[in-house]
Each structure stands twice: as structure tokens, then as C-alpha cells.
Backbone as CSV, one residue per row, in Angstrom:
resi,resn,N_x,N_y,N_z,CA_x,CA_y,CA_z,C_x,C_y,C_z
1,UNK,0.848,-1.162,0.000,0.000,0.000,0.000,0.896,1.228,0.000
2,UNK,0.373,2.185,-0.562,0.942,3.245,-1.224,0.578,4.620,-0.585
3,UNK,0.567,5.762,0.503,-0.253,6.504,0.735,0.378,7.777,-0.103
4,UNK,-0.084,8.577,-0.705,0.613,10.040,-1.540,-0.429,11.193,-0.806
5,UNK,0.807,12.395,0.019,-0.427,12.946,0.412,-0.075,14.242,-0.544
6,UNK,-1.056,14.690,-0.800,-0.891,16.196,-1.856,-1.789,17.354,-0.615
7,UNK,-2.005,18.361,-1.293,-2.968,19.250,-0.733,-3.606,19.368,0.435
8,UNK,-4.752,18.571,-0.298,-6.252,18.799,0.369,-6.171,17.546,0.783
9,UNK,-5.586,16.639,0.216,-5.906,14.804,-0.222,-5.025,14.106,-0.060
10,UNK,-5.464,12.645,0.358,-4.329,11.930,0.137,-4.532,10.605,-1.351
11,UNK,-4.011,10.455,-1.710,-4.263,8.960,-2.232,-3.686,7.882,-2.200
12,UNK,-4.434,6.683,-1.737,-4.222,5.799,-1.255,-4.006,4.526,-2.489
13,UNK,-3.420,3.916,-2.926,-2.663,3.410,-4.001,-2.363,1.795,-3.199
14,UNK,-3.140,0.702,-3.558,-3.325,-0.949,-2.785,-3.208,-1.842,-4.306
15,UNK,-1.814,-2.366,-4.484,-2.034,-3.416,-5.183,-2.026,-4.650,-5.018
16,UNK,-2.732,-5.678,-5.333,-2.715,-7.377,-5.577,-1.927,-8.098,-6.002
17,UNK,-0.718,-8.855,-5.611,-0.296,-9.140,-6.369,-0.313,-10.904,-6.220
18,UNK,-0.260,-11.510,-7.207,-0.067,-13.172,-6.803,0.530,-13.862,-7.969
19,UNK,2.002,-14.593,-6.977,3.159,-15.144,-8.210,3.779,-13.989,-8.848
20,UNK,4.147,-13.055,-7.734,4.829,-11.724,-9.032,4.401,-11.253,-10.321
21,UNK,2.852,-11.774,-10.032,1.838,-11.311,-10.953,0.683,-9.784,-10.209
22,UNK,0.609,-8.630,-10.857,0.223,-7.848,-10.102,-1.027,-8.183,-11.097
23,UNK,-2.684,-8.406,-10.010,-3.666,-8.774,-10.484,-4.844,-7.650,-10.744
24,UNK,-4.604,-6.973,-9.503,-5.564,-5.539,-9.183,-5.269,-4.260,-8.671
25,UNK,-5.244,-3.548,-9.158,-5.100,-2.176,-8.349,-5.921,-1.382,-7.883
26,UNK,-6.354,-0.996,-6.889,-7.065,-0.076,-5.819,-6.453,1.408,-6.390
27,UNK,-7.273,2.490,-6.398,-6.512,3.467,-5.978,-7.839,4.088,-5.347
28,UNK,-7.585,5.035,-4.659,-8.516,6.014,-3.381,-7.793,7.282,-3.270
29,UNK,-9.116,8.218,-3.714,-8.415,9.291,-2.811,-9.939,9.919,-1.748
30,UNK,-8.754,10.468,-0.647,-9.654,10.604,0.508,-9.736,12.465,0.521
31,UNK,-10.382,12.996,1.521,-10.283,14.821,1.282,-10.579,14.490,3.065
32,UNK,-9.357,14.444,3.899,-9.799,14.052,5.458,-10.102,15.851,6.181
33,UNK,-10.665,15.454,6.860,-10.572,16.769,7.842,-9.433,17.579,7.834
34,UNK,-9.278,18.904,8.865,-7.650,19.477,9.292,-8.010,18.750,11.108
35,UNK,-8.706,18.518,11.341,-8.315,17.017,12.605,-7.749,15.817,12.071
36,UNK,-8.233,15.221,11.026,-7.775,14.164,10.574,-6.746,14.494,9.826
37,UNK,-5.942,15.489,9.059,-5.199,15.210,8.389,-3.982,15.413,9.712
38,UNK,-4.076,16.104,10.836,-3.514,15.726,11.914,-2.416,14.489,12.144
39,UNK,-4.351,13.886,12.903,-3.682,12.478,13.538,-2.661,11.529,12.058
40,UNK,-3.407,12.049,11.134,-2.853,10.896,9.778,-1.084,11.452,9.774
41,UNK,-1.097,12.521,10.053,0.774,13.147,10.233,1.330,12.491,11.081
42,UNK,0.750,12.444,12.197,1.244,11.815,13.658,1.150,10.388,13.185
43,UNK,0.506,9.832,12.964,0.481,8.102,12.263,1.806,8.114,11.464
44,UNK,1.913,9.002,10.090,3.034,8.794,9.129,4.256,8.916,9.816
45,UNK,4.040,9.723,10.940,5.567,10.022,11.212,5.819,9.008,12.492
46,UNK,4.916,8.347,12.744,5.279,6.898,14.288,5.607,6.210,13.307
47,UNK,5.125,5.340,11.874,5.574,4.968,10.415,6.890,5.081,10.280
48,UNK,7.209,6.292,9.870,8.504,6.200,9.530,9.518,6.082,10.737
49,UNK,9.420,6.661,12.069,10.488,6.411,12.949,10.238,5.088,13.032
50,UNK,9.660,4.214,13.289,9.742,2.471,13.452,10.092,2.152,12.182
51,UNK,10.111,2.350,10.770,10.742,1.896,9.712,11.775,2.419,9.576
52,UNK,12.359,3.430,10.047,13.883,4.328,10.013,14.807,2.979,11.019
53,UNK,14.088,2.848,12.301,14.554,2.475,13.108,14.931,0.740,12.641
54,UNK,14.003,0.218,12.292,14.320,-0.910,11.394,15.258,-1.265,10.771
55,UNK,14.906,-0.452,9.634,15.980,-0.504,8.227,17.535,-0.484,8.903
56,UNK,17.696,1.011,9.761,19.126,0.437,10.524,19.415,-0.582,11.144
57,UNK,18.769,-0.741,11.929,19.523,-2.338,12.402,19.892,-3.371,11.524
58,UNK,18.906,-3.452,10.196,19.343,-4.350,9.270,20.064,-4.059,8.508
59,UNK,20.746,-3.028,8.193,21.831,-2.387,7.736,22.895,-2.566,8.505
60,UNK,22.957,-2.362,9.947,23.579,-2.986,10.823,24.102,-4.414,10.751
61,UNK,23.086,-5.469,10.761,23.189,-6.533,11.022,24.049,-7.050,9.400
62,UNK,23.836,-6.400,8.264,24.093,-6.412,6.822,25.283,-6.207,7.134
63,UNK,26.412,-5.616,7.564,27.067,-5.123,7.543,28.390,-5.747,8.591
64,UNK,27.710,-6.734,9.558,28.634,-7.192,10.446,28.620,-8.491,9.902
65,UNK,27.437,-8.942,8.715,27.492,-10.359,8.007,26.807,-10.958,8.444
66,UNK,25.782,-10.340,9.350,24.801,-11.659,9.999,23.600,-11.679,9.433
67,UNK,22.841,-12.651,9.865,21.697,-12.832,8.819,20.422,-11.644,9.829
68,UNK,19.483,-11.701,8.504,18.069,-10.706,8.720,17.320,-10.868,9.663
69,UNK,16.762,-10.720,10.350,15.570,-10.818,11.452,14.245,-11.212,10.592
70,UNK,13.385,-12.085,11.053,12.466,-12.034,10.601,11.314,-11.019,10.509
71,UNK,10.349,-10.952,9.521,9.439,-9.890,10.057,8.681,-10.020,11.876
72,UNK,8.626,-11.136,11.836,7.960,-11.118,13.380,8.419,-10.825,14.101
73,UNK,10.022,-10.833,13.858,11.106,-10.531,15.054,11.462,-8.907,14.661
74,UNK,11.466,-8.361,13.580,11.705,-6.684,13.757,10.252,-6.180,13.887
75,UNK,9.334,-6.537,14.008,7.977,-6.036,14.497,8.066,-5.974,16.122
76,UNK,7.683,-7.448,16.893,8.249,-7.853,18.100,9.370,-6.478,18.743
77,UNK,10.684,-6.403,18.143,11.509,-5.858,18.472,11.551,-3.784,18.189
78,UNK,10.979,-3.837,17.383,10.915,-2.556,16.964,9.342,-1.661,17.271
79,UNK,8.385,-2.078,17.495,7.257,-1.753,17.976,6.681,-2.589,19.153
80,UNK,6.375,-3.574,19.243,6.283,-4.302,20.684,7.501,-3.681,21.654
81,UNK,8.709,-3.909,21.453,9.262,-4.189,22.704,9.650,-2.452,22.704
82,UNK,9.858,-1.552,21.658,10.119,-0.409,21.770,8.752,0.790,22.389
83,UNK,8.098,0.132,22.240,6.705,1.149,22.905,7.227,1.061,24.812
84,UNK,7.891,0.058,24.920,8.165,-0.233,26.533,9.463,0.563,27.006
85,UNK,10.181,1.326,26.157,11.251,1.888,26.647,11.318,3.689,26.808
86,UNK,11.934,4.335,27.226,11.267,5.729,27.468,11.694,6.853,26.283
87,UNK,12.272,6.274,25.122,12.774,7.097,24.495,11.674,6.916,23.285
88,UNK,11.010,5.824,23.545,10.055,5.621,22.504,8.223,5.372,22.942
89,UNK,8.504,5.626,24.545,7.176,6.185,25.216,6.003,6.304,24.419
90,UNK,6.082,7.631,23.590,5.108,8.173,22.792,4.217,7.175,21.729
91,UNK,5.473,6.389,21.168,4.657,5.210,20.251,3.408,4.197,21.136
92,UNK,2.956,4.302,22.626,2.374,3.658,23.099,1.135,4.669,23.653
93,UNK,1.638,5.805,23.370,0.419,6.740,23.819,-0.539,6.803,22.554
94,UNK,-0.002,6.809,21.499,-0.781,6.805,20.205,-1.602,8.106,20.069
95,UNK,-2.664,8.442,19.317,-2.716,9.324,18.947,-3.758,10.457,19.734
């Protein structure tokens, strides 16, 4: 899933894919509130610090030669266990 925010709008961009065959494409666009286009900032940006935060470690881990984490284990590790520590507090207060 794809979110593009412009303006007023965002559009939301969902494709299907099965066998590296892309089957369907979704696209949406939404016109949210200035409350909602808010919380949707505060969402994108808890988004990207847990995917910032990610990607390094596996860049990390890339880099010392060891193998990848699974998704369950950089989920687990990067949002489960990071909502419990105080530098990342806020990701557990939500929005």
C-alpha cells in the first residue's frame, strides 16, 4: 500500500499481487478533515520512525554479516518491545 499525500488529499494506491503477478489495483483518494489530516501526520511520522529504526539495524546486522531478522522478530523488536522503553514512550500513547 501506497499513501501520496498532496494538498487537500491523500491517495491511497493498494495493489494485488499473486506469483509476481500484479492482479488488481485499488486506488482512493480521501479529502480528510484538518483534525484528521492531523492524527494521519502523527500516524506517518510513528511509520517512519519504526521503519527508520528498522531498516538500521538491518543495515547494521548487513554489515557485520549476519543474517536478517524475521518480520515477526523486527515487528516484536521494533514496535512491541520499543513502545516499553522511554525514548520511545510516545509510540504507546498513540494518537
Amino acid at each position: 500500500m501506497l499513501c501520496l499525500p498532496f494538498l487537500n488529499s491523500i491517495v491511497v494506491v493498494a495493489d494485488q499481487w499473486y506469483n509476481d503477478t500484479m492482479k488488481s489495483r485499488y486506488q482512493y483518494r480521501i479529502y480528510p478533515t484538518t483534525e484528521q489530516q492531523t492524527k494521519l501526520a502523527k500516524l506517518f511520522g510513528c511509520c517512519r520512525v519504526v521503519w527508520n529504526d528498522a531498516l538500521a539495524h538491518c543495515i547494521e546486522l548487513y554489515k557485520a554479516g549476519e543474517k536478517k531478522l524475521s518480520n515477526s522478530q523486527l515487528q516484536k523488536r521494533f514496535i512491541t518491545q520499543a513502545k516499553k522503553t522511554v525514548e520511545r514512550e510516545w509510540l504507546r500513547i498513540g494518537l
